[in-house]
C-alpha positions, 0 to 999 in steps of 0.5 A: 465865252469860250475864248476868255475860258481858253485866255484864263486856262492859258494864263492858269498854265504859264504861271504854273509852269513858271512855279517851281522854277526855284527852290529855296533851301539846300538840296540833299547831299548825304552828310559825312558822318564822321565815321571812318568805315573800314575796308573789311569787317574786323571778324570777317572770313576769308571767304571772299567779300560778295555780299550776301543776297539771297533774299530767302536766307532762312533756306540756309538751315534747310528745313521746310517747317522753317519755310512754312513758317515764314510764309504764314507769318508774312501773311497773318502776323498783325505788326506787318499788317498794322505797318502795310496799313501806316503805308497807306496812310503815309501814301494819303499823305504823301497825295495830299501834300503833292496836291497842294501843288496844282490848281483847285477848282470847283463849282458854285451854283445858286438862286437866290431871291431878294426883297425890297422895301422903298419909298414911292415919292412920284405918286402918293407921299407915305406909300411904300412899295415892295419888289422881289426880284430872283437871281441864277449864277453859276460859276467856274471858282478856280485858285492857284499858288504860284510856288516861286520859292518851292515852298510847296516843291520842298513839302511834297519832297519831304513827304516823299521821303517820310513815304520811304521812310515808312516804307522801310520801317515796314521791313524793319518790322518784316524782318524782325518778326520772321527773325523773332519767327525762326529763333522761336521754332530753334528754340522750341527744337533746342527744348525739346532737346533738352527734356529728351536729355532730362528724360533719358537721364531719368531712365539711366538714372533709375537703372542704375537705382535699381542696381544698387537697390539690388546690390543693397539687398544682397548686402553689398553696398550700404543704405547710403547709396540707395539714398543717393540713388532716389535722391538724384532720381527725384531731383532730376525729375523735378527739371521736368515741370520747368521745361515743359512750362518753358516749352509751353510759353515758347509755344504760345509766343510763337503762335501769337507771333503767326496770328494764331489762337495762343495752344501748347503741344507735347515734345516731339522727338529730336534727332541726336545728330541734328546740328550741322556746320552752315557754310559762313556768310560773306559779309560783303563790304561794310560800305554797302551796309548803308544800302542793305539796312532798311533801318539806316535807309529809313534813318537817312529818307528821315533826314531828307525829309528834315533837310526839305523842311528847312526849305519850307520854312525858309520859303515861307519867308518869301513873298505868298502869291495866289492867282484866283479866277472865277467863270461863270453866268448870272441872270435874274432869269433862269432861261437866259442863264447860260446866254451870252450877255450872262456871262462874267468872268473875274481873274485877280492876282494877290500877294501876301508878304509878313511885314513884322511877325517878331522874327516867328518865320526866322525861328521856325526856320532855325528850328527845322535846322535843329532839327536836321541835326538832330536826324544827323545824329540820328542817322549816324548812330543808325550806321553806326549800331549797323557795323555794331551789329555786323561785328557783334554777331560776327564775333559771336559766331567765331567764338561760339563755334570754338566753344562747340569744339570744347563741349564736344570734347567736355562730353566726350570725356564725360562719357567715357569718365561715366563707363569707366566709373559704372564698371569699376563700381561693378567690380567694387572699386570706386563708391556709388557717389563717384557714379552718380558726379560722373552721370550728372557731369555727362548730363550736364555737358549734353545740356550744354551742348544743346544751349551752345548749338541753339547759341549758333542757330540763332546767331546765324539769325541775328547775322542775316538779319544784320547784314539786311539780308532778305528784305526784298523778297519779303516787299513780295510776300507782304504786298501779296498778304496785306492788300488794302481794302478798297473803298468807294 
């Protein structure tokens, strides 16, 4: 027996090493796109072209709150674990399909008792006689598909590459939610900021109330201004409630996003020189966008994985053969189940081949081509929104910068305009209503100062996040964060 299970593994082994020996269909080459890349981004600085690669890129605003941050969102945010958890599934998968490659085999016991009922013509006619008889078996059951056209090799090649595209739609997502993480905590700051404004211009506004209230009093000046005065001072703190709310909801959206209970917490008090310049990000070559990008590397594993199903459709037109053995014992027996003379064996080789399906295989494989081109496209706009983004946000930081300078200069205009006004008013040269436009002018360029600074912060956000910068660092902190649970 052990010589015929020794002939049956062996010829198991040859025909599957000569499985897989070809594949039919086309092997993956990265298509031309038709896009003419650039040597160099169109808004680019002049600081060279290495690209940028420093994984921890949310250190450039040097804030360890910031850091924090990004640490507990990597480790509790319920997107990266809902996409660590479609990465197992799709690696199941993956292990599913690539089994379909080797040989299954199993075992088959049974007992099975059996009786007859027959005439007995040698002896009395009529009489009947009934025997029961009991048989043992136990078998070695063992298949194979001899994969002669890469039917299956094309299968677990595309479920290799739907196992990469996962893989990259999860820091897709990783990089989303620490981008989304760092624009919210700018824009909590950027609030904070502007209710500190509201409220210092509350004070100025009600200091100088009290002045022409007292001017008033002394019949200085006439009823109007003290109308002015309550009028501006109540409008202005009716902003308050607004801020507060919006401040609030930021809050609450930023928790939900770090996997906490959604609570609010009162503004806290920000520095007046709190913005400084980040030293601008080399872009790198536009060519090496096509590697960094975890969106464009998903859109093109995508297109691997369609282009390896054209090749299964295409084998499946081919010729089907299956080679199927069994090795085993069977006795009426049991103690003499596992001798010698129980022994049996059967090995057989079959071959299916469709003869008339009315050109169903031949449409299945016209459609796996459809849609490869349609991935094509796909993946062409995912390069293109790529450079879009790049340009975009690169064009942004270089205009929004410039518009900082022109606000720097609006506001300090707009105090100095405010001194001189409060004092000619002093002296009685100019009405109380040239004070307060002046007040209101200096108040309003304060704001927009803080809105065109948090306009840049969060633009740098966009930029890293762009240029796909960061995404193996957060490979490290999400595989630390989102272990699967074992199961037995």
């Amino acid at each position: 027996m052990t010589r015929k299970f020794c002939h049956l593994l062996v010829t198991t082994s040859l025909f599957f090493v000569v499985a897989g020996c070809m594949k039919v269909g086309p092997d993956y080459n990265r298509p031309d796109t038709g896009i003419e890349i650039p040597g160099a981004y169109q808004h680019a600085t002049a600081e060279g072209v290495a690209p940028h690669s420093e994984d921890q890129w949310w250190k450039v605003f040097g804030k360890p709150e910031i850091d924090q941050l990004v640490e507990e969102v990597l480790k509790n945010n319920l997107d990266i674990k809902r996409a660590t958890a479609g990465i197992l599934e799709i690696r199941s998968q993956f292990v599913q399909t690539r089994a379909d490659r080797f040989p299954t085999a199993g075992i088959e016991g049974q007992r099975k008792r059996q009786r007859q009922t027959a005439a007995v013509t040698s002896t009395k006619p009529g009489e009947w006689r009934r025997t029961e008889t009991d048989t043992y078996s136990m078998s070695l059951p063992a298949s194979f598909e001899l994969d002669l056209w890469g039917r299956l090799a094309r299968a677990e090649e595309a479920a290799r590459a739907d196992l990469l595209s996962a893989e990259d739609s999860r820091r897709i997502v990783a990089q989303t939610v620490v981008a989304e993480t760092i624009s919210l905590y700018l824009e909590v700051e950027s609030l904070e900021r502007q209710i500190q404004i509201v409220e210092q211009s509350i004070r100025n506004y009600a200091r100088s109330l009290a002045l022409v209230e007292y001017r008033y009093e002394r019949g200085l000046t006439s009823i109007l201004d003290v109308r002015q005065g309550r009028r501006t001072l109540a409008r202005t703190e009716a902003f308050l409630p607004p801020l507060r709310q919006k401040l609030g909801i930021t809050q609450q959206k930023m928790a939900v996003v770090l996997g906490r209970y959604p609570e609010t917490s009162p503004p806290r008090p920000q520095q007046e020189d709190y913005f400084k310049s980040l030293d601008p990000v080399p872009p790198g070559l536009p060519s090496d966008l096509l590697m960094r990008r975890p969106d464009v590397r998903a859109a093109e594993a995508k297109l691997k994985a369609l282009n390896a199903l054209v090749g299964v459709a295409k084998a499946s037109r081919f010729p089907s053969i299956t080679l199927t053995g069994s090795l085993g014992y069977s006795s009426d027996q049991l103690d003499e189940l596992f001798r010698p003379k129980s022994e049996l064996w059967s090995l057989s080789l079959g071959i299916v081949q469709p003869l008339f399906n009315a050109g169903k295989l031949r449409a299945g494989q016209r459609a796996a081509e459809a849609r490869y081109q349609q991935g094509l496209m796909e993946y062409a706009k995912a390069v293109l929104t790529a450079f879009s983004e790049v340009e975009k946000s690169l064009l942004t930081r270089k205009e929004q910068l410039e518009r900082r300078e022109r606000t720097m200069d609006f506001l300090r205009e707009a105090r100095a305009t405010q001194e001189v006004a409060e004092n000619r008013y002093k002296r009685g040269l100019v009405d109380y209503q040239t004070v307060l436009e002046t007040q209101q002018t200096r108040f309003q360029a304060e704001e927009s100062l803080v809105l065109v600074e948090l306009a840049i912060l969060t633009n740098r956000v966009t930029l890293h996040r762009a240029l796909g910068g960061g995404w193996a660092e957060l490979d490290g902190e999400m595989d630390r964060s989102a272990q699967p649970v074992s199961s037995n």
